[in-house]
C-alpha positions as CSV (number, residue, x, y, z in Angstrom):
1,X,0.0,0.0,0.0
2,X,2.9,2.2,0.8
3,X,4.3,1.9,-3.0
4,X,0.9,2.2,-3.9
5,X,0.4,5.4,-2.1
6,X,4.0,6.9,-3.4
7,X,3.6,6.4,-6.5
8,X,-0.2,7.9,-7.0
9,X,1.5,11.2,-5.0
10,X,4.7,10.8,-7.3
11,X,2.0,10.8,-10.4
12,X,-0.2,13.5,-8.9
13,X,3.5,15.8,-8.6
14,X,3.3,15.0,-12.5
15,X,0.1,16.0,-13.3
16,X,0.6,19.5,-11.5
17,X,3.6,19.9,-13.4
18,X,1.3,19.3,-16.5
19,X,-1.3,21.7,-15.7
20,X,1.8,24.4,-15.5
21,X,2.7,23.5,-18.6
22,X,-0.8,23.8,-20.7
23,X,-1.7,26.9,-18.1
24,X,1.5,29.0,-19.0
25,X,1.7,27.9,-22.0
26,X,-1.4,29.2,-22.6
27,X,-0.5,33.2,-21.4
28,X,3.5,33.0,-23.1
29,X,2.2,31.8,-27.0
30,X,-1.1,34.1,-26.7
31,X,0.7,37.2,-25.7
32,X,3.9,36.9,-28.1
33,X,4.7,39.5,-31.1
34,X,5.3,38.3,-34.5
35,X,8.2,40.9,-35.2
36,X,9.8,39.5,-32.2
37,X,9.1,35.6,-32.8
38,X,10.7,36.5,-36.2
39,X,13.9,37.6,-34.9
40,X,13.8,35.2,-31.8
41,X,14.1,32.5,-35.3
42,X,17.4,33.6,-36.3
43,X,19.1,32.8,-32.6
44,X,16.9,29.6,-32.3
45,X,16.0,28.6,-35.6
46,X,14.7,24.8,-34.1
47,X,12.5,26.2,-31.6
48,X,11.5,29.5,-33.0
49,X,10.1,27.6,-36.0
50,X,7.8,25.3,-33.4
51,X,6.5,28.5,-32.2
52,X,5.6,29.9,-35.3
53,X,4.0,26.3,-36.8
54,X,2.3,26.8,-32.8
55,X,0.8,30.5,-33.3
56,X,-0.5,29.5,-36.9
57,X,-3.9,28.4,-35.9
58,X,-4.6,30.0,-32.7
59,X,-8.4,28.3,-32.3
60,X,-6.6,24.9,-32.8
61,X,-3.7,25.7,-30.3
62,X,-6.5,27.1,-27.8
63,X,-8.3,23.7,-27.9
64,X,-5.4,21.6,-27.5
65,X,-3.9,23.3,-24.5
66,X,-7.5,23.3,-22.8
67,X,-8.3,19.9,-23.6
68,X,-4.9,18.7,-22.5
69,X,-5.2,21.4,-19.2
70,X,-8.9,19.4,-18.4
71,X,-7.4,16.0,-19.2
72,X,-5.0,16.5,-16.8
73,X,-6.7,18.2,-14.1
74,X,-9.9,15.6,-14.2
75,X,-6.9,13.1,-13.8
76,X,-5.3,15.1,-11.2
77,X,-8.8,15.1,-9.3
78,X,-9.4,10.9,-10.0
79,X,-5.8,10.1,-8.1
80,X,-6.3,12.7,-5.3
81,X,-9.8,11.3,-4.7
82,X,-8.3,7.5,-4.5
83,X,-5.4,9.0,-1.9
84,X,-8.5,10.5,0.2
85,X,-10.2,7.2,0.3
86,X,-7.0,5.7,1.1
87,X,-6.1,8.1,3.6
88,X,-9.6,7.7,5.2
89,X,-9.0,4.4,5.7
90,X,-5.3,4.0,6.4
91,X,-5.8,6.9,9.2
92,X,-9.7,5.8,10.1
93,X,-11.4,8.9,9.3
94,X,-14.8,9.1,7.6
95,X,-14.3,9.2,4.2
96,X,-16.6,12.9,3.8
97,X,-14.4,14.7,5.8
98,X,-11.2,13.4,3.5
99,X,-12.6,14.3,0.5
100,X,-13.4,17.6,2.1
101,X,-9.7,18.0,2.7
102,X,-8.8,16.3,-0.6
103,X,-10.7,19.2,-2.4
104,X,-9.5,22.2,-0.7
105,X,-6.1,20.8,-0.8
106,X,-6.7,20.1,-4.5
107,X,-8.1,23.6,-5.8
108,X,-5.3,25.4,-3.6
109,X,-3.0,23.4,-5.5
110,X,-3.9,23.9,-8.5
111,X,-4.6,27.3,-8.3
112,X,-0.9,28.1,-7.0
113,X,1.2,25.4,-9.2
114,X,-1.3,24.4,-12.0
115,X,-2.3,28.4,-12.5
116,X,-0.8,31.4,-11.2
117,X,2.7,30.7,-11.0
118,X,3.1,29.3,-14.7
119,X,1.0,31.8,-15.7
120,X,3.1,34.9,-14.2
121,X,6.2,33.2,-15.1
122,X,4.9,32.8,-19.5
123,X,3.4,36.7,-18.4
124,X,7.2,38.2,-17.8
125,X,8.9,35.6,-20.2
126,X,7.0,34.8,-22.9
127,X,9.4,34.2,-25.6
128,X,11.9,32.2,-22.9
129,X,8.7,30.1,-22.3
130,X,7.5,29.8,-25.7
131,X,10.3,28.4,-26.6
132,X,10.4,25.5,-23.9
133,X,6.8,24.6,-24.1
134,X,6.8,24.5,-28.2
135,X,9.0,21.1,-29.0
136,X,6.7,19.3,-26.7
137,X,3.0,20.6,-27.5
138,X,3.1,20.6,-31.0
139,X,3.3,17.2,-30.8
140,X,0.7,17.0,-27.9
141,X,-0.9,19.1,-30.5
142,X,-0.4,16.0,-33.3
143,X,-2.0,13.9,-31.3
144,X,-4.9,15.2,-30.1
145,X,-5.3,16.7,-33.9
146,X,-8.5,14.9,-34.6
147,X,-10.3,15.9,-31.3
148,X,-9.2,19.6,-31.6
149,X,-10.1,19.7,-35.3
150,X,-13.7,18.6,-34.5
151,X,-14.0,20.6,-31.3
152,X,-12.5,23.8,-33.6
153,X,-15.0,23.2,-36.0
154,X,-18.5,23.2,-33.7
155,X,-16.7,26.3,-32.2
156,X,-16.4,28.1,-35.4
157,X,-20.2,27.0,-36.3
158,X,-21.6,28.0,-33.1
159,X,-19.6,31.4,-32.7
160,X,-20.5,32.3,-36.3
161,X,-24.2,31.4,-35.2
162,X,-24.1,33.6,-32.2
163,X,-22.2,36.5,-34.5
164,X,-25.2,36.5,-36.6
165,X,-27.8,36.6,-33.7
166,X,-25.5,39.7,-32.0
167,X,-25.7,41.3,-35.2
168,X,-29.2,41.0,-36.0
169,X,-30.0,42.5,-32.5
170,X,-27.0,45.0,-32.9
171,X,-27.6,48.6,-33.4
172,X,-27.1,49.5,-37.1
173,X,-24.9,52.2,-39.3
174,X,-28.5,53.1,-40.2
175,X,-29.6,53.1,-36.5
176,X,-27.2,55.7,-35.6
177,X,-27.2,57.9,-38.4
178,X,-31.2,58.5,-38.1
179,X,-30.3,58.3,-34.2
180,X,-27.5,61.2,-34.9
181,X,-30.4,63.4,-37.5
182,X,-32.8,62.7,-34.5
183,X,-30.9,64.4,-32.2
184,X,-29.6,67.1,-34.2
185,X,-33.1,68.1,-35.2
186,X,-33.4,68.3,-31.5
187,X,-30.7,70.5,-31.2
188,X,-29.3,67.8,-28.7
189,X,-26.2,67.8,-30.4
190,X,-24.7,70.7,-32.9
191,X,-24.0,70.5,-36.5
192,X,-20.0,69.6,-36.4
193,X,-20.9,67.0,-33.8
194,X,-23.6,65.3,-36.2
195,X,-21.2,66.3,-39.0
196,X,-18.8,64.1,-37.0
197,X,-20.8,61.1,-36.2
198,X,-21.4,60.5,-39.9
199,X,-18.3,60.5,-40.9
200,X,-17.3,57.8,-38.2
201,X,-20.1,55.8,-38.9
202,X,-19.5,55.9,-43.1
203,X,-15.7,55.7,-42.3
204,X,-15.8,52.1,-42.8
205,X,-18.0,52.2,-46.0
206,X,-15.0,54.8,-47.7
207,X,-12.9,53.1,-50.4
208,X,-9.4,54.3,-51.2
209,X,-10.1,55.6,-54.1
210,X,-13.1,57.7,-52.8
211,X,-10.2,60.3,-51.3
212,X,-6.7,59.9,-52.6
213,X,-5.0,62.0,-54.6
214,X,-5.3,61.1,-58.1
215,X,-2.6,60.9,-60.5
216,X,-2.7,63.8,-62.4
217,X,-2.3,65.5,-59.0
218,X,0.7,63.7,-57.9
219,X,3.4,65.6,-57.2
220,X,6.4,63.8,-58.0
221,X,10.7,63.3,-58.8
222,X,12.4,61.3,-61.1
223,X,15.8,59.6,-60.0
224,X,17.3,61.5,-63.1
225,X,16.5,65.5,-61.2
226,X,19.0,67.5,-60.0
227,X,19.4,68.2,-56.3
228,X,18.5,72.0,-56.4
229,X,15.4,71.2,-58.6
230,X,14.3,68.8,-55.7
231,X,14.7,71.2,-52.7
232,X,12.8,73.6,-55.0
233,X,9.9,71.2,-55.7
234,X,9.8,70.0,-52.2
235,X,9.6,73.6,-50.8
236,X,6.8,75.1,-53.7
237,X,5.1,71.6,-52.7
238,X,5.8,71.8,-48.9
239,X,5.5,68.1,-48.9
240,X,8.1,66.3,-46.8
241,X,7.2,63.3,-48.6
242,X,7.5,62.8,-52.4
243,X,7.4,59.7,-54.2
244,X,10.2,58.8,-56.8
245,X,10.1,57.6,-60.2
246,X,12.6,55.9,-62.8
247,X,10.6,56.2,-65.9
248,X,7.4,57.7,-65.2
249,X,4.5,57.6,-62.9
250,X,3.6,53.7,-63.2
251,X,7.3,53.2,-62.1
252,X,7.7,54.1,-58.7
253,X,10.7,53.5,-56.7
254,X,10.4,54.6,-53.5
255,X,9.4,57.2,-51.2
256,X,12.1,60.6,-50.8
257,X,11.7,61.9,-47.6
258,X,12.5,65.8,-46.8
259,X,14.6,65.0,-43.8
260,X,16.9,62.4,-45.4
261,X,18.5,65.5,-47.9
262,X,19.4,67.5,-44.7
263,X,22.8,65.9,-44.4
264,X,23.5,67.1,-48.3
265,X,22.5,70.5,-47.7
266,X,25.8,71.8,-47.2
267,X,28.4,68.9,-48.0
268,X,29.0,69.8,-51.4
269,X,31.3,66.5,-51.8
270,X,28.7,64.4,-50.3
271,X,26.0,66.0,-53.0
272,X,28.5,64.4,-55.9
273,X,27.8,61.2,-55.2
274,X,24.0,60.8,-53.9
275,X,22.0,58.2,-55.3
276,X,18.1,59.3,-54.4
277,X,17.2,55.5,-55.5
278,X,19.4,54.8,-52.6
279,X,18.3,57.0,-49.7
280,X,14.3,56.9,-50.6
281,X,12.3,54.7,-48.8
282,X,10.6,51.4,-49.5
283,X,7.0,52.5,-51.1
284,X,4.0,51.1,-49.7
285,X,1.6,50.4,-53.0
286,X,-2.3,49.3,-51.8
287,X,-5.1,49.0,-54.8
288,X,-7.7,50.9,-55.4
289,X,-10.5,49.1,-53.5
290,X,-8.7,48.9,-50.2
291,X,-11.1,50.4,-47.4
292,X,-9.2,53.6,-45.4
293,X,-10.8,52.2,-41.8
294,X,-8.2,48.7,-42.8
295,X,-5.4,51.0,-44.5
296,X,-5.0,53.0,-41.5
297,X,-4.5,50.2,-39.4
298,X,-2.0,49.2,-42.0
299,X,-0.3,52.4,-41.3
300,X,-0.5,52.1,-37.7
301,X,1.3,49.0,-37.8
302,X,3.8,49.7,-40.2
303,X,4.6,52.9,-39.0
304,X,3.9,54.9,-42.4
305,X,2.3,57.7,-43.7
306,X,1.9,57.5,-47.2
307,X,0.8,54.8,-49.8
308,X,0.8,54.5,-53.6
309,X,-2.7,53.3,-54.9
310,X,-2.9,51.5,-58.1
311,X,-5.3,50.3,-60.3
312,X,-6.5,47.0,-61.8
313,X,-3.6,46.4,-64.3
314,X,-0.7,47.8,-61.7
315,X,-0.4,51.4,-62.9
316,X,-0.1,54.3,-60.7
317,X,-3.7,55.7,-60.3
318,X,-3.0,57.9,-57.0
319,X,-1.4,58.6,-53.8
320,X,-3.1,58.9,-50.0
321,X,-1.5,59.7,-46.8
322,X,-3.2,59.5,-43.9
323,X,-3.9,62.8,-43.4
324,X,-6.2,62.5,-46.0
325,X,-8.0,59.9,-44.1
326,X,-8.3,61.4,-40.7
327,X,-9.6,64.3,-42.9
328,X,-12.0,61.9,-43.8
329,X,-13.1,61.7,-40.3
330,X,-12.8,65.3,-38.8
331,X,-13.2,67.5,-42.2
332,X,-10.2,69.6,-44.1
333,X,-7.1,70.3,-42.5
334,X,-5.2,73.1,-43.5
335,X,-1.8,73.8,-42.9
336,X,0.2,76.8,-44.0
337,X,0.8,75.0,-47.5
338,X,-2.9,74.5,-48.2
339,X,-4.5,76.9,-50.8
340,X,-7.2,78.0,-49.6
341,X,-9.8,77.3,-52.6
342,X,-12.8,75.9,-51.0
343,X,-14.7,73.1,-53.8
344,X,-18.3,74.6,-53.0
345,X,-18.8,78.8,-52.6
346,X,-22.6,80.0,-52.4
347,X,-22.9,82.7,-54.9
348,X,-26.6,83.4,-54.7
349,X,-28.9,81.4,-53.2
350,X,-29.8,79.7,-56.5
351,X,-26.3,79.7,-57.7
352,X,-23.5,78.2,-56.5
353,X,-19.6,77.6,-58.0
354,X,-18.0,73.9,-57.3
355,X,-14.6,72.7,-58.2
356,X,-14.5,69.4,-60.3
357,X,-12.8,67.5,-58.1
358,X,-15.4,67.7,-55.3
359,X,-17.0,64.1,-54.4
360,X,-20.2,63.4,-55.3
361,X,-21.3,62.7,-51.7
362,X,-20.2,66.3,-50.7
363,X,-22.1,67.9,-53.4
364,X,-25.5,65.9,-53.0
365,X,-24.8,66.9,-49.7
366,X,-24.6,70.6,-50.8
367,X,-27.8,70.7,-53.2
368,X,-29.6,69.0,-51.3
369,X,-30.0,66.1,-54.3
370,X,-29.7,62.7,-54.8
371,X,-27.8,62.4,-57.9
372,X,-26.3,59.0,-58.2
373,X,-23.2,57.5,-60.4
374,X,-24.5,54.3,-60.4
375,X,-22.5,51.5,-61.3
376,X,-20.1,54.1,-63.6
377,X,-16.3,54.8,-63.0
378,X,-16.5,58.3,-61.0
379,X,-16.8,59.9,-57.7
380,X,-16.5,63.6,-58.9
381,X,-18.2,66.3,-60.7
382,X,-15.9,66.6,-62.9
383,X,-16.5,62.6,-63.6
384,X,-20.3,63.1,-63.8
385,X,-20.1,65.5,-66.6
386,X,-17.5,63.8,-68.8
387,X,-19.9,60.6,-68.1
388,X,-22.5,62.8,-69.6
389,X,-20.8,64.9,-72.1
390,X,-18.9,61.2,-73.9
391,X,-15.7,63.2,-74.6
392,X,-14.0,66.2,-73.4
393,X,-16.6,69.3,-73.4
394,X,-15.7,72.7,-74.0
395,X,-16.0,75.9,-72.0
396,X,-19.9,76.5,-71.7
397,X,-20.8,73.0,-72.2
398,X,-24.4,72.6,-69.8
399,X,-26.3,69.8,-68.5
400,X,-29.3,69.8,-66.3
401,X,-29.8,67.3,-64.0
402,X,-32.4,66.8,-61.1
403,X,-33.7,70.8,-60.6
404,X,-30.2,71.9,-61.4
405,X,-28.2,73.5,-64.5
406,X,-24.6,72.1,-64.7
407,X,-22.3,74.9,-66.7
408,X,-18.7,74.0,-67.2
409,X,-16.6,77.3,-66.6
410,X,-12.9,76.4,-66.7
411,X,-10.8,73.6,-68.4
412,X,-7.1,73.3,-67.3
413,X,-5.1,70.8,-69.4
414,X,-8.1,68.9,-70.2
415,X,-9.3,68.5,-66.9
416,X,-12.7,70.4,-65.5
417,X,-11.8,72.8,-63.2
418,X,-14.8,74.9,-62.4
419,X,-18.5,74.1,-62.9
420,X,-21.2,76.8,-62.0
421,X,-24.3,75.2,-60.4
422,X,-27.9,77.0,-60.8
423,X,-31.0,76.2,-59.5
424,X,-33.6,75.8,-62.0
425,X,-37.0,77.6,-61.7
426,X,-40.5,76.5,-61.6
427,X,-40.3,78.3,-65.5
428,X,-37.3,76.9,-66.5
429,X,-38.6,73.3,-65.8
430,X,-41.4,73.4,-67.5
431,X,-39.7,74.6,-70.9
């Protein structure tokens, strides 16, 4: 009975150290960051690449280290129970009150070695822990491969299940926005606030090429330009980052940055041999139908400011920095390089004078309308009216669309500049 009795206490030592293991391994792989992993690899290439193969497929790691954590603590609980009876018998004491003991003995246990102390230990080392634990549980992980993949799969089903129920009970875009008009109606909240809490909710409904800058707006250096003529472009600009090109626009190298010429300013010697291919940064390049709410995150996480947006076949069709996207959020923001040429002035209050490149959101938003583009190419006046016209209009071209007279005013380099907008009369509309 004595062996007997050793070795369940011997195997119940085992188990705790077990629960440690899936408990703290638990906190360490959850809480790890990728860049680090990734450079943890090169110093410990065998174990680094167990952690990554690990940190793969979370919802499958998560489900092997709780079913092995529960496997061992129900066995943890089977052998202390059998050493309770034992002990109730061997010592003569009713077998309620040592199970009693056996359970607060148990929890206490497994709370302080099976929980806490793993679990601060993976907290303050996770990488260190990560890569002791890894070896080992992937292949736990192998094993228990079929029961994980099943239990993985009626999680994904049922969390999916209760994703859809949360959103059908979930307060909609639509909810707010009518909440936000409500209110404003009111005069509960003011005009900039509602202003604000429609731009928030359509934020994630904004496509990249909804606000970047589009090509023929992009203000840009070949790797061929002298140095003078770039401090000259970059102060006229007052852009402290420009992208640079080889051949043209659709070949983009990199992005020059203001600060990086500060070292030439002076050094003429230095000047001689600068490469701007070599000291421009790597260019971020994103298409078209990216959404700004993801591309700022993008930004967020890889520390940048500024992106190239292309188009379909790989061609340069813009630039967007993400000041154009918190602009997106909190309206225009000027600095002491901005013109200030607003896209919409009131000239009477029948007439009114827009820039071409104003959205059409911002403009329906202006008149009042609901002109729609449809399923055509074009966000801007200036698109509408070349949609309409079939070619490039002249001067004085006019369209009249939904109570309002369209007149085209300026054409710079065959782009629409100005457009005056008149309200049409009772009179007029019935011509």
């Amino acid at each position: 009975m004595d062996t007997d009795w050793q070795t369940k206490i011997f195997i119940l030592g085992l188990l705790f150290v077990l629960s440690a293991f899936f408990s703290g391994s638990e906190v360490a792989l959850f809480s790890l960051n990728r860049n680090k992993i990734k450079n943890d690899i090169a110093s410990h290439p065998f174990t680094g690449d167990y952690v990554l193969r690990l940190i793969q497929f979370p919802r499958r790691l998560l489900v092997t280290i709780l079913i092995g954590n529960t496997l061992v603590n129900v066995a943890a609980s089977i052998i202390a129970v059998s050493l309770a009876l034992q002990y109730a018998v061997k010592f003569q004491v009713s077998e309620d009150t040592a199970l009693t003991i056996q359970i607060v003995a148990l929890t206490i246990l497994i709370i302080i070695i099976g929980e806490l102390t793993p679990k601060i230990w993976a907290l303050k080392n996770p990488i260190s822990f990560s890569r002791i634990v890894a070896f080992p549980l992937y292949y736990i992980s192998v094993v228990l491969y079929p029961i994980a993949e099943t239990l993985t799969e009626l999680i994904i089903l049922s969390s999916s299940k209760m994703k859809f129920d949360r959103l059908k009970n979930a307060i909609s875009s639509e909810d707010i926005n009518e909440l936000a008009e409500l209110s404003h109606e009111k005069g509960t909240i003011v005009e900039e606030e509602h202003g604000l809490i429609k731009s928030i909710v359509e934020f994630q409904t904004v496509s990249v090429r909804e606000v970047m800058t589009p090509r023929v707006d992009i203000i840009a250096i070949s790797i061929d330009t002298d140095f003078d003529q770039v401090l000259r472009t970059i102060t006229s600009s007052g852009h402290s980052r420009i992208p640079l090109y080889k051949d043209n626009l659709d070949d983009i190298v990199g992005i020059l940055y203001a600060k990086d010429l500060l070292p030439y300013l002076k050094d003429q010697e230095k000047r001689k041999s600068l490469s701007f291919s070599k000291i421009a940064r790597k260019a971020m390049f994103i298409p078209e139908s990216k959404m700004i709410n993801d591309l700022m995150l993008e930004f967020q996480e890889k520390k940048m400011h500024i992106a190239i947006v292309v188009d379909e076949y790989g061609g340069t069709s813009g630039l967007i920095a993400l000041e154009d996207i918190i602009e997106e959020i909190i309206g225009e923001i000027r600095d002491e390089y901005d013109q200030e040429e607003n896209s919409f002035v009131k000239l009477t209050d029948n007439s009114f004078m827009a820039l071409g490149k104003i959205s059409m959101d911002e403009l329906n938003e202006h008149l009042q309308t609901n002109i729609e583009t449809g399923n055509n190419d074009f966000d801007t006046l200036g698109g509408l009216i070349l949609n309409y016209a079939g070619n490039i209009p002249k001067e004085g071209y006019t369209l009249d669309i939904e109570n309002h007279r369209f007149v085209l005013k300026e054409i710079v380099n065959k782009r629409i500049n100005k457009v005056l907008i008149e309200k049409l009369s009772e009179q007029e509309l019935s011509k």
